[in-house]
Backbone as XML, in Angstrom:
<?xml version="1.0"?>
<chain id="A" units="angstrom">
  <residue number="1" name="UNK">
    <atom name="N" x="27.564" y="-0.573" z="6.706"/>
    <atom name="CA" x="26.438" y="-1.184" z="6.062"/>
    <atom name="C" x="25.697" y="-0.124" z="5.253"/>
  </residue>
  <residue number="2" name="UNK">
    <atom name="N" x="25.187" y="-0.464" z="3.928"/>
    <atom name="CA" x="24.422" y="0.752" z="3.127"/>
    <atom name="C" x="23.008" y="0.150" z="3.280"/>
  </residue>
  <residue number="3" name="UNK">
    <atom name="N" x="22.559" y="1.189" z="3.205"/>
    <atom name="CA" x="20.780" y="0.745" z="2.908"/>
    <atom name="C" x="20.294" y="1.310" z="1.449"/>
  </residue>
  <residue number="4" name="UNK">
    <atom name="N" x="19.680" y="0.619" z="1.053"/>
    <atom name="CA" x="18.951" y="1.120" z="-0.365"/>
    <atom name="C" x="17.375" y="1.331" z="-0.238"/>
  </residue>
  <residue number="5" name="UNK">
    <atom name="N" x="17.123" y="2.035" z="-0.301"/>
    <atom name="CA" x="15.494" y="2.492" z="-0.472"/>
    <atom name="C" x="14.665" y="2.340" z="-2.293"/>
  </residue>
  <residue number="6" name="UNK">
    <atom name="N" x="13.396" y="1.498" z="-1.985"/>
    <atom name="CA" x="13.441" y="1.175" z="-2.985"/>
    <atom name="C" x="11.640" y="2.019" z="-3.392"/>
  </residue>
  <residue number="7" name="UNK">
    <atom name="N" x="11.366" y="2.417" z="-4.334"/>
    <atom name="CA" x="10.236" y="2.926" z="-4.403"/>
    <atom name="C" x="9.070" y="2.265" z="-5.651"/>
  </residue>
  <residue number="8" name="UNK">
    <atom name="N" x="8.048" y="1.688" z="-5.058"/>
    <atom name="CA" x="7.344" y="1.050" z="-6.207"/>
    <atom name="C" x="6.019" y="1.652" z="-5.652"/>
  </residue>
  <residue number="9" name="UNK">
    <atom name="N" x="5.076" y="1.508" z="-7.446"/>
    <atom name="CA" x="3.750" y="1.949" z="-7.542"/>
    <atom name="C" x="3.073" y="1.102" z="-6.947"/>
  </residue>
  <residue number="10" name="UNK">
    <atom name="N" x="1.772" y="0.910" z="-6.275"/>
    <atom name="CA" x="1.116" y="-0.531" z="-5.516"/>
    <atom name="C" x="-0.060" y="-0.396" z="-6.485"/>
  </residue>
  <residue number="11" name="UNK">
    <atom name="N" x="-0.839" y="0.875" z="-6.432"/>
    <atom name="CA" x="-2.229" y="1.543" z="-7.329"/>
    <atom name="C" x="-1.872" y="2.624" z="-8.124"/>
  </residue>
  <residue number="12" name="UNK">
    <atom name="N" x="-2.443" y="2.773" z="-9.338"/>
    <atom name="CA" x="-2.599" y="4.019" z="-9.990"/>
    <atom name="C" x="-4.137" y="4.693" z="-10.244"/>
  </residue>
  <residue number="13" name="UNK">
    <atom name="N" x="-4.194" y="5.452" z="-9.763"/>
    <atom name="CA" x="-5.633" y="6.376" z="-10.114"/>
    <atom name="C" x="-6.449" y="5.008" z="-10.291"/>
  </residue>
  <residue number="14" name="UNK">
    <atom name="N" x="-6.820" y="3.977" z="-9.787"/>
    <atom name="CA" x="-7.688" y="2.879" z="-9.602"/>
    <atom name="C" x="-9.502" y="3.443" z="-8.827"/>
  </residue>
  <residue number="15" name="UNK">
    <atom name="N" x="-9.850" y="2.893" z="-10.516"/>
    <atom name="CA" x="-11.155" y="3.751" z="-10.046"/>
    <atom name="C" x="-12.622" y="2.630" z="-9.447"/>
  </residue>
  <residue number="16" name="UNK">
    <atom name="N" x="-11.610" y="1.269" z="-9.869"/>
    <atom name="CA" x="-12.768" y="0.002" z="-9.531"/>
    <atom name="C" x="-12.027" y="-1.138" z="-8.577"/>
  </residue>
  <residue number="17" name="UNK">
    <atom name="N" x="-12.926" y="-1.296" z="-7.949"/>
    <atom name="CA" x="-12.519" y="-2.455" z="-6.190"/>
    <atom name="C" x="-11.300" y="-3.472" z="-6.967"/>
  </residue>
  <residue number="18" name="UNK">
    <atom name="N" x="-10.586" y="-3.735" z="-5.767"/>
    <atom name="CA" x="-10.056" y="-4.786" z="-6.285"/>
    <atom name="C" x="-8.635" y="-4.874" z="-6.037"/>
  </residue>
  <residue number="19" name="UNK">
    <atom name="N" x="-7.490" y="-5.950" z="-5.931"/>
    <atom name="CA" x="-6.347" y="-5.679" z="-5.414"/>
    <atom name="C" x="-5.454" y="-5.449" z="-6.693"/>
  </residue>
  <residue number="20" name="UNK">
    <atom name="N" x="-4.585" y="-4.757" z="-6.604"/>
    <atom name="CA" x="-3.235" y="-4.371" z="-7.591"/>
    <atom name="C" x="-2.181" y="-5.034" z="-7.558"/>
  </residue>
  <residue number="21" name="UNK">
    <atom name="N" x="-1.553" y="-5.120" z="-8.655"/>
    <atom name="CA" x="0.190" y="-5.937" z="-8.160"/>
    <atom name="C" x="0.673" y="-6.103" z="-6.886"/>
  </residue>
  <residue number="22" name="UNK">
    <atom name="N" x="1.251" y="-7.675" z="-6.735"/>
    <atom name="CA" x="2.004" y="-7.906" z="-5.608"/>
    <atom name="C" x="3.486" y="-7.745" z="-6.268"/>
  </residue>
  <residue number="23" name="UNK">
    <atom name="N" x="3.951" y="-7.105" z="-4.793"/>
    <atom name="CA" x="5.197" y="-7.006" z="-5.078"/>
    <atom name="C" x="6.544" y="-7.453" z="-4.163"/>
  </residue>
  <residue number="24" name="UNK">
    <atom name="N" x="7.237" y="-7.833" z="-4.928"/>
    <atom name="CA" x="7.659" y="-8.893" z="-3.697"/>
    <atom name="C" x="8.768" y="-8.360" z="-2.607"/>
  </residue>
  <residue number="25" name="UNK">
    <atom name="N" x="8.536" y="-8.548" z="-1.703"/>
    <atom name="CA" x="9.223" y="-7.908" z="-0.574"/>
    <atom name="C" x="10.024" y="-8.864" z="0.523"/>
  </residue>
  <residue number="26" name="UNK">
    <atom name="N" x="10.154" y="-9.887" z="0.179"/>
    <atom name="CA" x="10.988" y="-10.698" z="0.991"/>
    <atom name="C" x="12.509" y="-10.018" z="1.811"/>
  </residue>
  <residue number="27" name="UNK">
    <atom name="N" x="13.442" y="-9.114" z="1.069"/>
    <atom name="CA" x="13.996" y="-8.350" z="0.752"/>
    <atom name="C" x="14.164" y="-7.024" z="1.629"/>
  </residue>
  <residue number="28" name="UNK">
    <atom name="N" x="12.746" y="-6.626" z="1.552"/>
    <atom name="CA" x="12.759" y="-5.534" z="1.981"/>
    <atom name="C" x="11.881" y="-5.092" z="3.571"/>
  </residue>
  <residue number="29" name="UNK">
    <atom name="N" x="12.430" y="-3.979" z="4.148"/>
    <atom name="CA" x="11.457" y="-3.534" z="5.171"/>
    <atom name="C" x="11.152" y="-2.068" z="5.983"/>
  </residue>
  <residue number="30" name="UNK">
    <atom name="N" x="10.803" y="-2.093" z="6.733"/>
    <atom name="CA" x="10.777" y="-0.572" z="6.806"/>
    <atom name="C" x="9.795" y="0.355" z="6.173"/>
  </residue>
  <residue number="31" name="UNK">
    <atom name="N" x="9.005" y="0.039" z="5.812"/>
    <atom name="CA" x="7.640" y="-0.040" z="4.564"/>
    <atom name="C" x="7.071" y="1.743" z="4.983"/>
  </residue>
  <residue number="32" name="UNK">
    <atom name="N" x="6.890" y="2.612" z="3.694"/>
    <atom name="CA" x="6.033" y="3.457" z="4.487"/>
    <atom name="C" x="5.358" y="4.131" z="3.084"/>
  </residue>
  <residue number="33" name="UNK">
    <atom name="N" x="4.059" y="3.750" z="3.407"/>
    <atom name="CA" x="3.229" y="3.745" z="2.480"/>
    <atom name="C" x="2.599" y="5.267" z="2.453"/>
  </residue>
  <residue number="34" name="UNK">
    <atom name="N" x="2.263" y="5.585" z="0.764"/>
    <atom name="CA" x="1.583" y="6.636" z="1.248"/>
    <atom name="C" x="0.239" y="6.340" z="-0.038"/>
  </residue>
  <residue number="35" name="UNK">
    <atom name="N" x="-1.050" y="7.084" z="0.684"/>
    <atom name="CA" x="-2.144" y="6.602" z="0.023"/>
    <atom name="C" x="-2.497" y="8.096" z="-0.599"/>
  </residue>
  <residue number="36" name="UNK">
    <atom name="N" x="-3.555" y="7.954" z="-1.682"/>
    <atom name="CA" x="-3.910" y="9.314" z="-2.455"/>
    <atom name="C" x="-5.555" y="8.658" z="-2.542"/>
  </residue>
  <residue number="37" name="UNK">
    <atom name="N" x="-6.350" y="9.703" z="-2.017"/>
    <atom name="CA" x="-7.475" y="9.248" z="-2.630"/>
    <atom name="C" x="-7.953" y="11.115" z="-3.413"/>
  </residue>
  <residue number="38" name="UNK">
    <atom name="N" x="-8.379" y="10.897" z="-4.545"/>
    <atom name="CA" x="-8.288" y="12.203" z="-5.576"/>
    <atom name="C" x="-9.879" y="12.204" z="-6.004"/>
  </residue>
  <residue number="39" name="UNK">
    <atom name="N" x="-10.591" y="13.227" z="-6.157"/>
    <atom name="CA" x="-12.090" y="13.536" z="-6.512"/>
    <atom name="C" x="-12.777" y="12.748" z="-6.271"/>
  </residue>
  <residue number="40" name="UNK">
    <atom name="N" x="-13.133" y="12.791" z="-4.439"/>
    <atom name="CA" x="-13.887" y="11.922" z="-4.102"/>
    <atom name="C" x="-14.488" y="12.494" z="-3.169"/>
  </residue>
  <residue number="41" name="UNK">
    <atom name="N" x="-15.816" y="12.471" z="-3.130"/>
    <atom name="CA" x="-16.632" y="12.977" z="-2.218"/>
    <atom name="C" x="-17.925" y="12.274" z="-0.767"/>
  </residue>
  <residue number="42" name="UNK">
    <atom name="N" x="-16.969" y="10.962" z="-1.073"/>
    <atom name="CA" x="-17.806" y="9.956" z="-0.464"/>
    <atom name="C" x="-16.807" y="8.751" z="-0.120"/>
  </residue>
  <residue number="43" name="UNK">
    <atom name="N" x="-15.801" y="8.772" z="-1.060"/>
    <atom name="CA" x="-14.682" y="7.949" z="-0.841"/>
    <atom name="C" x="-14.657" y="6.587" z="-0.971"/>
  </residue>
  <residue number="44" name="UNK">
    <atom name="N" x="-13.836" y="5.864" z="-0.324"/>
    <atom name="CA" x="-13.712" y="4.274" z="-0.519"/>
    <atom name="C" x="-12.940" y="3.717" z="0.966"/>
  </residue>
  <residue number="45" name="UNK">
    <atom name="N" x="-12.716" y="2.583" z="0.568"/>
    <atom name="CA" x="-11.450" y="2.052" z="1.390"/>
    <atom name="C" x="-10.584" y="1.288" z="1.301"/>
  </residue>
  <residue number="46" name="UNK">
    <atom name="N" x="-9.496" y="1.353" z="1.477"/>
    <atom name="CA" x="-8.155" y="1.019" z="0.386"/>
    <atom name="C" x="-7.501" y="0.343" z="1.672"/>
  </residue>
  <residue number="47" name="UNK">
    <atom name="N" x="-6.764" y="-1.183" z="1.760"/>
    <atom name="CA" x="-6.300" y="-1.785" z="2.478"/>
    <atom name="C" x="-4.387" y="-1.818" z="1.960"/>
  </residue>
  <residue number="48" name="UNK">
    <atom name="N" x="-3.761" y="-1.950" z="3.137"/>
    <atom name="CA" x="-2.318" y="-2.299" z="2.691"/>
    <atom name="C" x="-2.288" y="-3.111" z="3.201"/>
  </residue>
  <residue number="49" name="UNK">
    <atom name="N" x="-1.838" y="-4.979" z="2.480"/>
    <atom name="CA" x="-1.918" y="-5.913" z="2.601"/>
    <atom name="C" x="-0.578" y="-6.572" z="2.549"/>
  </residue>
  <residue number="50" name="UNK">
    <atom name="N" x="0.188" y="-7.833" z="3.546"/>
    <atom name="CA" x="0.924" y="-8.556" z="3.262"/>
    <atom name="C" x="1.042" y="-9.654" z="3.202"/>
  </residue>
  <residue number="51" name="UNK">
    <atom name="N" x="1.863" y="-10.119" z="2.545"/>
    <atom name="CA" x="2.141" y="-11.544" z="1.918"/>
    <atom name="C" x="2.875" y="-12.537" z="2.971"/>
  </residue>
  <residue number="52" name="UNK">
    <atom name="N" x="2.098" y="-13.344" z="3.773"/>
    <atom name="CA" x="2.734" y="-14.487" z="4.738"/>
    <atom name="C" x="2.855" y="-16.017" z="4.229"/>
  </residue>
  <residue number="53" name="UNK">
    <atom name="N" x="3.139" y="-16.794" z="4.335"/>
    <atom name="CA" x="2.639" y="-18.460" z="3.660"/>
    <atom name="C" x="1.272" y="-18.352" z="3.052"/>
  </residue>
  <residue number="54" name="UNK">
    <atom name="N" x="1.307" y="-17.328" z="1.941"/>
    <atom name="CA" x="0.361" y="-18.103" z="1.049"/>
    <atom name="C" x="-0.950" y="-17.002" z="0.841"/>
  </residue>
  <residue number="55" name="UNK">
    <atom name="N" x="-0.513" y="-16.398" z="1.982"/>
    <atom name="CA" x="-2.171" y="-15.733" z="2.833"/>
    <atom name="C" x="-2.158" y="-13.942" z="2.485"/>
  </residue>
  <residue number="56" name="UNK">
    <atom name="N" x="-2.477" y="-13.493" z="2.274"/>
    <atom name="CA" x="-3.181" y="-12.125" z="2.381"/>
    <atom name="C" x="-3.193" y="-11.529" z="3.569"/>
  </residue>
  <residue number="57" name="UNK">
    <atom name="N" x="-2.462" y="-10.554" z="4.291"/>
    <atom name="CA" x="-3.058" y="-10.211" z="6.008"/>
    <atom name="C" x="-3.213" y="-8.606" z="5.735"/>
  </residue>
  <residue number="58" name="UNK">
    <atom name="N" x="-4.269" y="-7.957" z="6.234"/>
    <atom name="CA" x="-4.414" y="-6.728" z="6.280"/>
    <atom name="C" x="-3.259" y="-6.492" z="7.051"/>
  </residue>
  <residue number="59" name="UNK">
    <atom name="N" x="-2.555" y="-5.189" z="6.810"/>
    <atom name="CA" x="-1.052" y="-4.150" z="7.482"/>
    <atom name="C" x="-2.051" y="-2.938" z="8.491"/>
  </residue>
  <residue number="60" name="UNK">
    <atom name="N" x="-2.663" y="-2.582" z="6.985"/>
    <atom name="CA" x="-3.432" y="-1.244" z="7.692"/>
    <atom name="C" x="-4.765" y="-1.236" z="6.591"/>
  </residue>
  <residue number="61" name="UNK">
    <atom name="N" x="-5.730" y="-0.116" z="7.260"/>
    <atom name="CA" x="-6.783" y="0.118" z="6.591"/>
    <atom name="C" x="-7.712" y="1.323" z="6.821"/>
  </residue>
  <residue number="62" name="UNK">
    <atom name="N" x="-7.627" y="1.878" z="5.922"/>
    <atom name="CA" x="-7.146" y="3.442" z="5.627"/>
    <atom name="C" x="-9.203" y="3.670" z="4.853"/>
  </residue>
  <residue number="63" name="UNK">
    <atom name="N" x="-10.155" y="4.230" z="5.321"/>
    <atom name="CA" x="-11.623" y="4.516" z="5.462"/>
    <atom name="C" x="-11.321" y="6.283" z="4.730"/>
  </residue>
  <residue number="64" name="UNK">
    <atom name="N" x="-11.742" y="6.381" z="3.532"/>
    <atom name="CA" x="-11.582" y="8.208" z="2.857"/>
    <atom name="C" x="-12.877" y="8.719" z="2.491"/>
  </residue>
  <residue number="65" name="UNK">
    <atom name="N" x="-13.579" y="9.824" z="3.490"/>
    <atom name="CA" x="-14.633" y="10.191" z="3.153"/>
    <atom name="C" x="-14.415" y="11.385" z="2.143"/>
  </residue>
  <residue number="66" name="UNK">
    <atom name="N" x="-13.262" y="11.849" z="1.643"/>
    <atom name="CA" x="-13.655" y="12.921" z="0.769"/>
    <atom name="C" x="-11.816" y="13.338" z="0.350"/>
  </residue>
  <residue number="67" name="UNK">
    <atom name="N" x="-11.700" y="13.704" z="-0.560"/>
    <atom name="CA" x="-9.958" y="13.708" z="-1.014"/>
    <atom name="C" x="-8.954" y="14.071" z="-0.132"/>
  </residue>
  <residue number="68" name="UNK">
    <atom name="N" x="-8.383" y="13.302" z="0.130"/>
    <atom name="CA" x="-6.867" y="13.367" z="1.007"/>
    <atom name="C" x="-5.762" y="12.401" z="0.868"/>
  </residue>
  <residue number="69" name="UNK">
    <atom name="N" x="-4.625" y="12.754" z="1.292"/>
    <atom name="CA" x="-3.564" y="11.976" z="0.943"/>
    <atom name="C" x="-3.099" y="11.882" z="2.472"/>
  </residue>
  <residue number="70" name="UNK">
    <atom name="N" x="-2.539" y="10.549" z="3.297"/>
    <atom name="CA" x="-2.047" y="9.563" z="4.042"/>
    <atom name="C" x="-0.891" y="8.755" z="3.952"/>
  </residue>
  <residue number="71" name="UNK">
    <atom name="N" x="-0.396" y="9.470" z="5.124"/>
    <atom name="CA" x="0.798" y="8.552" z="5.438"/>
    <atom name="C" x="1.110" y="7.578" z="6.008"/>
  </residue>
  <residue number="72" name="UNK">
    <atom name="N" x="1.357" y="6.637" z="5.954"/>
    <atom name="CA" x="1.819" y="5.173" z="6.827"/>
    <atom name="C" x="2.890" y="4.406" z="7.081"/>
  </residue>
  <residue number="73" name="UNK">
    <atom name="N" x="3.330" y="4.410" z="8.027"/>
    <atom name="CA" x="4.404" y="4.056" z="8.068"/>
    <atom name="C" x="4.407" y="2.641" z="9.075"/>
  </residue>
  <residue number="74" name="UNK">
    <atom name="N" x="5.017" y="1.488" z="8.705"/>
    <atom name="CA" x="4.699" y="0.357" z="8.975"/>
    <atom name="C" x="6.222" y="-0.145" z="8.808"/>
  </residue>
  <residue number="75" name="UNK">
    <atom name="N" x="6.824" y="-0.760" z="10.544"/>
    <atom name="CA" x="8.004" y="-1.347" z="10.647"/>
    <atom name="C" x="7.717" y="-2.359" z="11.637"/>
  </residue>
  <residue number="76" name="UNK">
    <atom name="N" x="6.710" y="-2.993" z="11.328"/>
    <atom name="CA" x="6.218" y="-4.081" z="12.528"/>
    <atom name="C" x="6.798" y="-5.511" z="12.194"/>
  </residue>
  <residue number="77" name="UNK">
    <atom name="N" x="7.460" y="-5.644" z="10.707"/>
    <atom name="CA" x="7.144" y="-7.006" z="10.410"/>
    <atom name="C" x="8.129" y="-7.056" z="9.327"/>
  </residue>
  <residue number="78" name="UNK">
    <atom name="N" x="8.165" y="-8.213" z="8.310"/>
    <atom name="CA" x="8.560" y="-8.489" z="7.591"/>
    <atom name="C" x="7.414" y="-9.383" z="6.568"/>
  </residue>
  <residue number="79" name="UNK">
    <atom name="N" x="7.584" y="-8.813" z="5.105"/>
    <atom name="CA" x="6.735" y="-9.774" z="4.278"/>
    <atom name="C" x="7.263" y="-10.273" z="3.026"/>
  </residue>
  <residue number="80" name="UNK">
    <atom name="N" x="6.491" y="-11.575" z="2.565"/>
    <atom name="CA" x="6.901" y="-12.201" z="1.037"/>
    <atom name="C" x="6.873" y="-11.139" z="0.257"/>
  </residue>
  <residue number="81" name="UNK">
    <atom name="N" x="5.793" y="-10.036" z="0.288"/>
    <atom name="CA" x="4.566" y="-10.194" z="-0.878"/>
    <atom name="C" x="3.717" y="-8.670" z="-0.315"/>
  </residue>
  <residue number="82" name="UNK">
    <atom name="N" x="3.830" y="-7.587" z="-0.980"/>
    <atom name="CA" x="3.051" y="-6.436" z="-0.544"/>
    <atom name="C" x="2.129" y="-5.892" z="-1.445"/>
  </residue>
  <residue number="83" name="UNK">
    <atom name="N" x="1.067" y="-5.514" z="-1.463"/>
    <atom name="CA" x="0.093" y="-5.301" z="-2.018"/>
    <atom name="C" x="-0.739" y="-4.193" z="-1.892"/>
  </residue>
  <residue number="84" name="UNK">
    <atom name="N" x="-1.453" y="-3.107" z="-2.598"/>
    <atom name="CA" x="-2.981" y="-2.475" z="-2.288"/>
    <atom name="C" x="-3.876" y="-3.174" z="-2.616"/>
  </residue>
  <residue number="85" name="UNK">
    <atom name="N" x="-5.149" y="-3.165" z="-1.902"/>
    <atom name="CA" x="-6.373" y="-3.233" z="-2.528"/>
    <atom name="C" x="-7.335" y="-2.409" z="-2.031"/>
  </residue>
  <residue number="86" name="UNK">
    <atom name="N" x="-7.798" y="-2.005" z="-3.084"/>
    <atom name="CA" x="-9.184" y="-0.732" z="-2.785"/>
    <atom name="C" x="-10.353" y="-1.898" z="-2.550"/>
  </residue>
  <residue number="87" name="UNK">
    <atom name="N" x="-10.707" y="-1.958" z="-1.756"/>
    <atom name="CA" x="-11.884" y="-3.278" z="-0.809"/>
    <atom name="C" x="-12.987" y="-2.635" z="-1.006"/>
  </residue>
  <residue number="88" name="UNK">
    <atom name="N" x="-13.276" y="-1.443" z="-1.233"/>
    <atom name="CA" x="-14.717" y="-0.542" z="-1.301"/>
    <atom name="C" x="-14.378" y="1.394" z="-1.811"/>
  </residue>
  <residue number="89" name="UNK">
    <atom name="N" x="-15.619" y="1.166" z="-2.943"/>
    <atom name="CA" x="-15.314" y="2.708" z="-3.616"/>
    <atom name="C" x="-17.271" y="3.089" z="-3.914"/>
  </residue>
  <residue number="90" name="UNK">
    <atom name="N" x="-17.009" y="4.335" z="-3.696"/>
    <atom name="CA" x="-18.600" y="5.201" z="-4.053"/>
    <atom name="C" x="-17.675" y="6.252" z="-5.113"/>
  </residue>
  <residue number="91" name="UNK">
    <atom name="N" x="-16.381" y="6.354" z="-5.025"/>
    <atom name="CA" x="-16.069" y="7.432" z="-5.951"/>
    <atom name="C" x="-14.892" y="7.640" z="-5.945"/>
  </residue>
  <residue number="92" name="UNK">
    <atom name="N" x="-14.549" y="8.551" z="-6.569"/>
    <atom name="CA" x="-12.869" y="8.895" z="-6.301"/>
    <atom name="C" x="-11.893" y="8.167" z="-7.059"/>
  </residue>
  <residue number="93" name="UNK">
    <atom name="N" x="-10.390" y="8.253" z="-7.082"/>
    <atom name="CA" x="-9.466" y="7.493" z="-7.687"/>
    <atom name="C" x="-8.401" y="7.282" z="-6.572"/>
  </residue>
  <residue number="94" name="UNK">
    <atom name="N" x="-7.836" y="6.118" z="-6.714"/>
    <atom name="CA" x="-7.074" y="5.568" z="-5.471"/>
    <atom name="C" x="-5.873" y="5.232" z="-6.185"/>
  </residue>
  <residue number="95" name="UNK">
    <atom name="N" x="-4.681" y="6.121" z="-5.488"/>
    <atom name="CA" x="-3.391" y="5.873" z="-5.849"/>
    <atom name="C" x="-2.400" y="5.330" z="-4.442"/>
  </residue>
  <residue number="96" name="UNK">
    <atom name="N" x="-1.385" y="4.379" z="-4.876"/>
    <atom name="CA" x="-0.313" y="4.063" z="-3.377"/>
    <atom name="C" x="0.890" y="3.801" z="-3.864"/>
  </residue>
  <residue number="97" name="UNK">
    <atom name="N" x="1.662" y="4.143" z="-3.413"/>
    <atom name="CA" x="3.102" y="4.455" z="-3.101"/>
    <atom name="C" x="3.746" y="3.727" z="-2.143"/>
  </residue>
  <residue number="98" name="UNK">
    <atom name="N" x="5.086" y="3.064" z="-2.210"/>
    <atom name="CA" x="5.382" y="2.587" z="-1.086"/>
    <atom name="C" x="6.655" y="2.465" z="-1.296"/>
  </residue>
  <residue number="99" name="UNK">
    <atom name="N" x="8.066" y="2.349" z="-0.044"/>
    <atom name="CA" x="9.124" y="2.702" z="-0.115"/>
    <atom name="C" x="9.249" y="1.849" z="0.837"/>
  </residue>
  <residue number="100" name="UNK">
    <atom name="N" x="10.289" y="0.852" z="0.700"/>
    <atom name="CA" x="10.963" y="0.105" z="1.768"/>
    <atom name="C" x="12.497" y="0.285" z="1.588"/>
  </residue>
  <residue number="101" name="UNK">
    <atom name="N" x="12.813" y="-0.358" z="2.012"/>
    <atom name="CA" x="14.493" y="-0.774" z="2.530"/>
    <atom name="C" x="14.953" y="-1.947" z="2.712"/>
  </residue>
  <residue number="102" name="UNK">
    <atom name="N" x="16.140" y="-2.040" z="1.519"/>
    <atom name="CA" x="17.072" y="-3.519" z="2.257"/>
    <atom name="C" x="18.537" y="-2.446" z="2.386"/>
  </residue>
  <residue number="103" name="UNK">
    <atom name="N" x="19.171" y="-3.631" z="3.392"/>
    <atom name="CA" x="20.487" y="-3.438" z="3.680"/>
    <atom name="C" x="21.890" y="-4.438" z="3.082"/>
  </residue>
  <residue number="104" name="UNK">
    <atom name="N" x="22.819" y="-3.790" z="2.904"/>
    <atom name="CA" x="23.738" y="-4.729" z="2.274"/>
    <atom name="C" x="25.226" y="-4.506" z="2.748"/>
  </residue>
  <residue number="105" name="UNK">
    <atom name="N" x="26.494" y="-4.863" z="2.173"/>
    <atom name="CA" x="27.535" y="-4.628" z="2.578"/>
    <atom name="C" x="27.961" y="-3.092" z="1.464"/>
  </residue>
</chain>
C-alpha cells in the first residue's frame, strides 16, 4: 500500500479575524498542522476546524501571546472539510500549514 502526503496552505500572513479556505479532506487523514503566529506581541487565537454534515467543529485551539510557531498533530478522526480560522487578533500575522495523508494501491 503507498501513502501520499499531501501539503496545503489553510492561512497566509492573515492579519484580520475570520476563517480561510476550506479544503476538502474527505480523502485524507493523519492531519498535522502547523501554526505561525509572526510580529505579535499580544497575539490572537487561531482555531483548526473540521468539516462534519454541514457543521464547523473546533479540532484544536491554539491562544498566542507573543510570536511562535506550533505544532499539531491530530489523528483522532476523519473530515469532509478542513479549515483555519483566526477567531481573535490584537496583532500579529497568522499563517497554517497542514499535511495529511491518503492511502492507495
Amino acid at each position: 500500500m503507498l501513502y501520499k502526503a499531501h501539503e496545503i496552505q489553510l492561512l497566509n500572513a492573515a492579519t484580520s479575524t475570520g476563517a480561510g479556505a476550506e479544503f476538502n479532506a474527505e480523502r485524507e487523514r493523519g492531519w498535522t498542522f502547523f501554526l505561525r503566529c509572526a510580529g505579535a506581541s499580544s497575539g490572537g487565537t487561531l482555531k483548526i476546524q473540521g468539516k462534519v454534515g454541514g457543521t464547523w467543529f473546533d479540532i484544536h485551539e491554539e491562544v498566542f501571546t507573543a510570536t511562535a510557531d506550533k505544532i499539531i498533530y491530530q489523528n483522532n478522526g476523519q473530515y469532509m472539510a478542513v479549515r483555519a480560522n483566526l477567531s481573535a487578533r490584537t496583532d500579529g500575522a497568522y499563517s497554517v500549514w497542514a499535511i495529511g495523508g491518503s492511502s492507495g494501491l
